[in-house]
TORDO-857144 format. One record per residue: x, y, z of N, C-alpha, C, O in turn; residue in three letters. Coordinates in steps of 0.2 Angstrom, whole numbers, plus 5000, padded with zeros to 4 digits. Layout:
BEGIN
XYZXYZXYZXYZALA ...
This chain:
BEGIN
476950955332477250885330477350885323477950865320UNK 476850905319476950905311477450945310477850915306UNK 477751015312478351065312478751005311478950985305UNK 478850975319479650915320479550865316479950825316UNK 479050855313479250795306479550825300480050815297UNK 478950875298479550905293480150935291480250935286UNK 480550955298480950965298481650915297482150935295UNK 481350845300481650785301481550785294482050795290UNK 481150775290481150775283481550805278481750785273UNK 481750865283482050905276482850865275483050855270UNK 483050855282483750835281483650775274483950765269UNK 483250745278483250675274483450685266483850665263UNK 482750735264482850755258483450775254483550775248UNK 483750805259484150815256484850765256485150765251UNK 484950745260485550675258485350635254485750605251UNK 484550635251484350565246484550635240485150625238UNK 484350685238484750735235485250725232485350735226UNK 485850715236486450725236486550645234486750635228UNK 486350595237486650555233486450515228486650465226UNK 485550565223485650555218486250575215486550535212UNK 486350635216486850695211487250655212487250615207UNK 487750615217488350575215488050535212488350535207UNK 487650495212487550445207487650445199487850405195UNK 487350515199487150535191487950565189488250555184UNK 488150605196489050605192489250535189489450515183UNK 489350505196489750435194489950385185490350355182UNK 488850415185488650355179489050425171489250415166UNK 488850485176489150495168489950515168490250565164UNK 490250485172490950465173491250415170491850415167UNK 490550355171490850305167490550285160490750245156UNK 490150335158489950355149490650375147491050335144UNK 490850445150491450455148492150425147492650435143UNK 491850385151492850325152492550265146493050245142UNK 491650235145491650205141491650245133491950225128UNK 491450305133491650325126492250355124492250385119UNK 492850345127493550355128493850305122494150305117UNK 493550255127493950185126493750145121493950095121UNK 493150175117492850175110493050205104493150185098UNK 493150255107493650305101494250265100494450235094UNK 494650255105495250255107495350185103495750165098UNK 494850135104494950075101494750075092494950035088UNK 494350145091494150135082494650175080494650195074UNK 495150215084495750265081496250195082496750185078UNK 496250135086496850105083496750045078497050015074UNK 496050045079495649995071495950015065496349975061UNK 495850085065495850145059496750125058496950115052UNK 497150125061497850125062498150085060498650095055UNK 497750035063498149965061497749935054497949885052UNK 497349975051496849965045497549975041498049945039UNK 497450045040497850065033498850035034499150045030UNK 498950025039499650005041499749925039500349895037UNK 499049885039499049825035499049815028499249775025UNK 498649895027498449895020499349895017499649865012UNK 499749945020500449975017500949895019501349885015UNK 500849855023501249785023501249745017501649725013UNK 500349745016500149685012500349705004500549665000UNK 500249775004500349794995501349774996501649744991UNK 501749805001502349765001502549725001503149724999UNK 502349665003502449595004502249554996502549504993UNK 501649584994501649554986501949564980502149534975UNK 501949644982502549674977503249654977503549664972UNK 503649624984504349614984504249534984504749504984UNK 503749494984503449424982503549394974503849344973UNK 503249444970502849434964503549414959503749354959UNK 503849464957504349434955504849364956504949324951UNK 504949374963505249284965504649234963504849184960UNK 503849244966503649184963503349194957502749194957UNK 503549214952503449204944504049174941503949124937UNK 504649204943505049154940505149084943505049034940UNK 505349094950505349014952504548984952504648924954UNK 504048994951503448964946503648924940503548864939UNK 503848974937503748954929504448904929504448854926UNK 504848924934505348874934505048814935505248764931UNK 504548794940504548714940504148694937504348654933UNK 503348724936502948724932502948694926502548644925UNK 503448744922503448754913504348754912504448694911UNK 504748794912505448774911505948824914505848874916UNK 506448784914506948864915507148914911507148914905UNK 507448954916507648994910507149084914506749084919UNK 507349124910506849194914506849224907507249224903UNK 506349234908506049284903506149354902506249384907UNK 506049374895506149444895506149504899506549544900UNK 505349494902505249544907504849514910504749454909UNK 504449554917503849514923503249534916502749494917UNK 503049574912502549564910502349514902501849504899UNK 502949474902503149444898502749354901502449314898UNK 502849364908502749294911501749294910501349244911UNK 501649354907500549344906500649284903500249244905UNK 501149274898501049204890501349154893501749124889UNK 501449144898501849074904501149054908500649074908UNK 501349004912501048974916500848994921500448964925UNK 501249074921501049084928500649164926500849214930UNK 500249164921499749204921499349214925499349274926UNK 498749184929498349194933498649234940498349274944UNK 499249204942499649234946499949284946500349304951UNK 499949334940500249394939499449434938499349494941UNK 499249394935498449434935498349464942498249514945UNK 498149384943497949404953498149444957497849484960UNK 498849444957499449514961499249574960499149624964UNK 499249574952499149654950498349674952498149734953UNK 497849604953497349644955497349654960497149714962UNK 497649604966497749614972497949704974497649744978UNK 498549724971498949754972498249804971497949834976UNK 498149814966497349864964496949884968496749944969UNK 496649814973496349824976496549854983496149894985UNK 497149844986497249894992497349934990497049974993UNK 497749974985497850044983497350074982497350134982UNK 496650054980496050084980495850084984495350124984UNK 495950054992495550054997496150075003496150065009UNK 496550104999496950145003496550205005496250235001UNK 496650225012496250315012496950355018497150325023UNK 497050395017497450425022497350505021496950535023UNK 497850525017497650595016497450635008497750595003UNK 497250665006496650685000497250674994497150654988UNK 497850684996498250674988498750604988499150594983UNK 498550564995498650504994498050464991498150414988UNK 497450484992497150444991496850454983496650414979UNK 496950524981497050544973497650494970497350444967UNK 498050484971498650444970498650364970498850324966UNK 498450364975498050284978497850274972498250264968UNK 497050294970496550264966496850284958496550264953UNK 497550324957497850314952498350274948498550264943UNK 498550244956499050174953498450114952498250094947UNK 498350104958497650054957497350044951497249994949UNK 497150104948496750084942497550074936497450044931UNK 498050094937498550084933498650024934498749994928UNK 498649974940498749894940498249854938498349804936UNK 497649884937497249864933497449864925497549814922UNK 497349924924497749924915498149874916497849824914UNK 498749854918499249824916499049734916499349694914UNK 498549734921498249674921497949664915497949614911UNK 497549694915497049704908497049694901496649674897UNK 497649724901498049734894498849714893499249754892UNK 499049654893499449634893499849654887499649694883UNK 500549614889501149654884501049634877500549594877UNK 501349644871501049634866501749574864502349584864UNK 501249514864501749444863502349444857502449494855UNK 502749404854503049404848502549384842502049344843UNK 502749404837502349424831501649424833501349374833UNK 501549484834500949504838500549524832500849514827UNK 499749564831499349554827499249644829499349664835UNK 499049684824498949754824498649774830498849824834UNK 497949724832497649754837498149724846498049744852UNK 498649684845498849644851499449734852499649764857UNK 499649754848500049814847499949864852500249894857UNK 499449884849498949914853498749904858498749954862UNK 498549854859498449834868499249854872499349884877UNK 499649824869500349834872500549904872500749914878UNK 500549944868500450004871499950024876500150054880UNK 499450004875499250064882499550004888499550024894UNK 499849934888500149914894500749964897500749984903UNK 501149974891501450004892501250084895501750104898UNK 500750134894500750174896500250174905500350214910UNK 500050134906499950104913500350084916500450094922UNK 500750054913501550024917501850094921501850104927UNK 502050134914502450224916501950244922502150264928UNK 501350244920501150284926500950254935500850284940UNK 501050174933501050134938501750164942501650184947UNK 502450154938502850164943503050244944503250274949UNK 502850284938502850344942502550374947502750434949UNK 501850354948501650344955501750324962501750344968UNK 501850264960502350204965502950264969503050274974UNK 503250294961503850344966503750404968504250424971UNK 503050444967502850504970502650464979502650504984UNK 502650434978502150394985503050384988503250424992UNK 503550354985504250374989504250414992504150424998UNK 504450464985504750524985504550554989505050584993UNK 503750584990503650654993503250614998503350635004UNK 502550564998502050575002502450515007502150525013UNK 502850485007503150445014503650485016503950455020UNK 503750515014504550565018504050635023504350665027UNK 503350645021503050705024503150695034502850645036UNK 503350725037503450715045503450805048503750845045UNK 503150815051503350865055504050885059504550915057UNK 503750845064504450815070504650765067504350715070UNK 505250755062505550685061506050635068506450665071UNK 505850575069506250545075506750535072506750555066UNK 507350505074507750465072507750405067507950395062UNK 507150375071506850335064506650335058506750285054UNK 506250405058505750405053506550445047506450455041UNK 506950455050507350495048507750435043507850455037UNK 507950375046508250325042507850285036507950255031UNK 507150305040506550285034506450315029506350285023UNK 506450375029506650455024507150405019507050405013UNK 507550385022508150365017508050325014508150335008UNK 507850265016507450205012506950235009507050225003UNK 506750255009506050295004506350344999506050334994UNK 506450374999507350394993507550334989507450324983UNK 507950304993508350284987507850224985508050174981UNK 507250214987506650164984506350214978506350184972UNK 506150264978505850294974506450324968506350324962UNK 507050344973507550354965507750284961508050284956UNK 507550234965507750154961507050144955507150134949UNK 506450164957506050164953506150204947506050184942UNK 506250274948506450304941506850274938506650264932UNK 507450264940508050264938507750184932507850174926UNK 507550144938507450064932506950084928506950044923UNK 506450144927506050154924506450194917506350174911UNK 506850244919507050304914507550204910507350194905UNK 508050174913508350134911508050064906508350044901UNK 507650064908506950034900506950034896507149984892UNK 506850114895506650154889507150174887507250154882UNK 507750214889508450174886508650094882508850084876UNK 508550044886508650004883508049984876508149934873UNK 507550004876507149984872507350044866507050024861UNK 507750104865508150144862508450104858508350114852UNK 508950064861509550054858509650034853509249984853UNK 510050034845509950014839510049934841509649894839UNK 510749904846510749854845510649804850511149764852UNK 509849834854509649784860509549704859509549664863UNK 509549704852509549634851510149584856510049524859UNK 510849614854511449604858511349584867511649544870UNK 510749634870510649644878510249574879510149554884UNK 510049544875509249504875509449454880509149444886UNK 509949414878510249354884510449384891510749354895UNK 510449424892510649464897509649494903509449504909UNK 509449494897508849504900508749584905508349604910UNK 509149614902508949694907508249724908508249754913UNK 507649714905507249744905506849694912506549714917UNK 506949644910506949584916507149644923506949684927UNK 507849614923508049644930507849714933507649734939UNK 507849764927507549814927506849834933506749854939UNK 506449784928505549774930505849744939505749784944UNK 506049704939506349674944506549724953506249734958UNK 507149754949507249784954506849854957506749864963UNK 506449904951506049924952505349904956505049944960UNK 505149854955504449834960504749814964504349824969UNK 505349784967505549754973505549844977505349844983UNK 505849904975506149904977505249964979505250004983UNK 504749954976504049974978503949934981503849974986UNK 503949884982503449834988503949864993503649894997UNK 504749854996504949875000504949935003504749925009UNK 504949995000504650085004503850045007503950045013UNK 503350025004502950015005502749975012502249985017UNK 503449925011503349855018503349915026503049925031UNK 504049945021504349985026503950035032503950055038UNK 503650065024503150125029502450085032502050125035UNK 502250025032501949975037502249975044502049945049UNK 502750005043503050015053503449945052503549915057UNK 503549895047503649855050504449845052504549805057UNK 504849885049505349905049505649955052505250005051UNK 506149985056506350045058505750095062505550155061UNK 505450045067504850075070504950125075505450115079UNK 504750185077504850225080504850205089504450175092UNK 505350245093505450195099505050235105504950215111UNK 
C-alpha cells in the first residue's frame, strides 16, 4: 500500500514541478517586458531631453533680436540701435542679459556627443562673457575699453561656434533621409550666414568712413541676421522642422 501511495505521489510531484517552472518562466517574462519598457521609456526621456534643449536655444535666439527692438521700441523710443549688444545701455538690458544666460544655460547642459559637448560648454561660457561684459558704450573710460574687448572676443567665438555646430556637427548622418538631406542644407547656408555676417562686422568696423554706414545701422542687421540665422539651424535640428517620415 505505501509502494501505491508513493507512486501516486510522484506524478503529483511532478506536475506541482512543472507548474512551478511555468510560473517562474512567466514572471520572468514579465521582468523582461517590464524592463523593456523602462529603458525604452528613459531612451525616449533622453530624446525628447536634448531635442527640447535644441528648440528652446532656437526659439530664444530667433526671438531675442525681435523682442529688443520692439521693446525698446515701446518701452524707451524709437528708432534701432547700433547693434543687439548695444541694447545692454537701453531698457531692455535685463532681457538681453537674461537671453544670453538663458542661452548659456542650455548649451551647458547640452550632452550629445564628446565634441558637441566640448563645443556646447564653449559657446555657453562664451554667452556668458558676452553677457558679462558688455559692449564698450560712447565715450567710454579706459577700463569700459577693455571690457569691450574681451565682449568682443566672446562675441567671435560665440559665433564661431554657433557655425561649427552648423557646419559640421548637424550635417553628421550615416544614412541621410531625404529629410535630413534638406536639413543639411538649412544648416549650411545657417552656418555660412554666420560667418559671412561675422567676417562682414569686422569689415565694416575697418572701414575709413563707417561713420557714413552708421544711419543705415549694418552691424545691427549684421548681429541680426547672424543670430537669427543660429537660433534657426538650431530650431531646426529640434525635428521641429523637416522631420524624418
Amino acid at each position: 500500500m505505501d509502494q501505491a501511495t508513493s507512486e501516486q505521489e510522484e506524478p503529483e510531484k511532478r506536475v506541482e514541478k512543472i507548474e512551478r517552472t511555468q510560473k517562474l518562466d512567466i514572471e520572468a517574462d514579465q521582468l523582461h517586458v517590464s524592463t523593456a519598457i523602462t529603458t525604452t521609456n528613459i531612451e525616449h526621456s533622453f530624446v525628447m531631453s536634448y531635442l527640447d534643449l535644441r528648440k528652446m536655444v532656437g526659439i530664444i535666439g530667433m526671438a531675442l533680436p525681435v523682442v529688443l527692438v520692439l521693446g525698446r521700441m515701446i518701452l524707451e523710443s524709437h528708432g534701432i540701435l547700433d547693434s543687439i549688444s548695444a541694447y545692454y545701455y537701453s531698457v531692455m538690458r535685463d532681457v538681453l542679459v537674461g537671453s544670453l544666460c538663458a542661452i548659456a544655460v542650455f548649451l551647458l547642459s547640452y550632452r550629445y556627443s564628446y565634441l558637441d559637448d566640448i563645443l556646447g560648454d564653449l559657446a555657453g561660457i562664451s554667452a556668458i562673457g558676452i553677457a558679462l561684459f558688455p559692449t564698450a558704450p560712447d565715450k567710454a573710460t579706459e577700463q569700459q575699453v577693455i571690457i569691450g574687448e574681451l565682449h568682443l572676443l566672446f562675441a567671435a567665438c560665440f559665433f564661431i561656434t554657433l557655425a561649427i555646430f552648423a557646419l559640421v556637427l548637424f550635417r553628421r548622418t550615416k544614412e541621410p533621409t531625404p529629410q535630413k538631406r534638406q536639413r543639411n542644407i538649412v544648416y549650411t547656408l545657417c552656418g555660412i550666414t554666420i560667418l559671412a555676417c561675422l567676417v562682414l562686422i569686422v569689415l565694416v568696423d575697418l572701414l575709413p568712413d563707417k561713420i557714413l554706414l552708421q544711419p543705415f545701422h549694418p552691424v545691427f542687421w549684421f548681429e541680426f541676421l547672424g543670430i537669427f540665422a543660429f537660433g534657426f539651424a538650431w530650431f531646426v535640428k529640434g525635428k521641429t522642422l523637416l522631420k524624418d517620415k
